[in-house]
N, C-alpha and C positions, 0 to 999 in steps of 0.2 A: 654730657650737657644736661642740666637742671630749668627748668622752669620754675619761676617762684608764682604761687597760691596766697592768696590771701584768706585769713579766715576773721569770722566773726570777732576776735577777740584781738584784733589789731596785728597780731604774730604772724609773720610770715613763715611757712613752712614749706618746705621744699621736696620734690619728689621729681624721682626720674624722665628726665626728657623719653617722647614716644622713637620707640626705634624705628629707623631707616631700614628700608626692604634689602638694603645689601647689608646692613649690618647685622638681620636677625638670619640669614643662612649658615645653616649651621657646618661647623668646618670637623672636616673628618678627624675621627678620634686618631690618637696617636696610636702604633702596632707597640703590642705587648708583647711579653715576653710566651705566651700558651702554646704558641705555635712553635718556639725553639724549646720547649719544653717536651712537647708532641714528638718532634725529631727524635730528640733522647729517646723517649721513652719506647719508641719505637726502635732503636738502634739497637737497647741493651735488653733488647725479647729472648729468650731463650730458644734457643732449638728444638722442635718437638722431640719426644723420646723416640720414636717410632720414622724410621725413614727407608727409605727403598733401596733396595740392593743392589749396587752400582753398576751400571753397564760392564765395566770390565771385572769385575768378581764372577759374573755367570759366564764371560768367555772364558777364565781362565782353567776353568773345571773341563776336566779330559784330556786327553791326548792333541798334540797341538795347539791345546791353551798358550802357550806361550807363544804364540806365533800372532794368534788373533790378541793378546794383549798387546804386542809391542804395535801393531798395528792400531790398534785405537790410540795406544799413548802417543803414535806418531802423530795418528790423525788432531789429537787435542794440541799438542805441543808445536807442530807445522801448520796449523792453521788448515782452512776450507781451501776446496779448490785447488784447482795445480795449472801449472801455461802449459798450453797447445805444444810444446817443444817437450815437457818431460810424460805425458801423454803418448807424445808420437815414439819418443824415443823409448817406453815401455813397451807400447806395441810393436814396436819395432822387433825388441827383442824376442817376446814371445814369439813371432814368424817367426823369427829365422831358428828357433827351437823347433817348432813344432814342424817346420821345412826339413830341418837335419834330423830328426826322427824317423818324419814318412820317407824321405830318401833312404835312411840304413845309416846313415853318416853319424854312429854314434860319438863317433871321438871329437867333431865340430860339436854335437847335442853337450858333453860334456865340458866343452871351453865358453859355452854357455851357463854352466852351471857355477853359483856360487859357491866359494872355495870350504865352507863347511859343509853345507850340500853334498857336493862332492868328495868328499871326506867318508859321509857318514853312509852316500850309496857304497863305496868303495871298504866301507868295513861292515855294513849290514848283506853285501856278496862275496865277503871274503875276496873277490878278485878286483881288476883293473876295473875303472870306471865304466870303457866301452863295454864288453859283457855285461857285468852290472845294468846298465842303464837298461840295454837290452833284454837281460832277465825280467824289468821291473814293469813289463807289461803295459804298460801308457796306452791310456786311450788316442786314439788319433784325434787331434787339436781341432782342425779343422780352422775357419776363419776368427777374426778374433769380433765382440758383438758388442764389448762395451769394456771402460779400462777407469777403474778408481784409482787416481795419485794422490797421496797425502804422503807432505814432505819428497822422503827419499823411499817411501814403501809404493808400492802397487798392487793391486787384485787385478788380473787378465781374465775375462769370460771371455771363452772361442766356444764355437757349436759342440764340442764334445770335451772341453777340460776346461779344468779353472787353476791356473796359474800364478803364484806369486812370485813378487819381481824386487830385489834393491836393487837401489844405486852405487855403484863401488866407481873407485878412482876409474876402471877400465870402463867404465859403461853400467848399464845395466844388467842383472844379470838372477836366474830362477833361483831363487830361495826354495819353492816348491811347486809339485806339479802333478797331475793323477788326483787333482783335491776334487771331493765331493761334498757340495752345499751342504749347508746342516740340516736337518729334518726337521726341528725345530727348532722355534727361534731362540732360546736357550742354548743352542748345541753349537759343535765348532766345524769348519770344516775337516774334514779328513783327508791326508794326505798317503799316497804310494810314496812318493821322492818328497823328502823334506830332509833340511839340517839336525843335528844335533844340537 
């Protein structure tokens, strides 16, 4: 809208109508493109040279390494947390190991044992599983104090062993047993009874 002005010299001359208070609010600038630009350039950053030495690289150094790796890879690949049923049915198992031990009942101890497990007691004694087992000195389990399930693996702490457990079609069943904590936290557990 225009307002005509008149001036001295008869000519009318025109100049902009005064703006209206809703018309001079000013309206938000339109979004540019800096911010999907930003994204990018934040997407295609390089990797520092220098990065840290993976959890599972230090477990796998020593004896039994492979034992604490597959168990992290379980733990990554199975996901956190386990149900109150493969829990129970871990500890389950470890009592009634560490029951057929303190009883003498080696030959139940070893239908307990996982089928390489017991393999590997059975050619690291030259004899039958039962002796074997027996030879292999186990600390007495005692009760069990806390049980990590990831996926189909387990860690069993009882008052005096620390016990490893799969899941096999028949149940669960010691992968290892006679295992002592690491000393530090780099180090792996060590086991008496473990597979090959």
């Amino acid at each position: 809208m225009t307002r005509r002005t008149s001036t001295t010299g008869g000519a009318l001359r025109t100049r902009p109508a005064l703006r209206t208070r809703r018309a001079s609010r000013a309206r938000p600038a339109p979004r540019t493109r800096p911010a999907l630009r930003t994204r990018r350039a934040l997407r295609s950053r390089s990797v520092p040279a220098t990065r840290p030495v993976p959890a599972t690289r230090r477990l796998c150094r020593g004896p039994g390494g492979v034992l604490a790796a597959v168990l992290v890879a379980v733990a990554l690949l199975g996901g956190c947390g386990a149900s109150g049923a493969r829990e129970d049915g871990a500890t389950d198992a470890g009592r009634r190991f560490a029951a057929a031990l303190t009883a003498g009942d080696y030959r139940a101890g070893c239908g307990l044992l996982a089928p390489e497990t017991r393999e590997q007691v059975e050619q690291d004694a030259r004899t039958g599983c039962g002796p074997a087992l027996r030879e292999a000195g186990l600390p007495e389990a005692g009760e069990p104090r806390g049980v990590d399930v990831y996926g189909s693996e387990a860690l069993l702490r009882m008052t005096g062993d620390t016990l490893f457990l799969s899941r096999f079609d028949a149940g669960w069943l010691v992968v290892a047993a006679g295992c002592a904590p690491p000393a530090a936290a780099d180090d792996t557990y060590r086991c008496s009874v473990k597979g090959g």
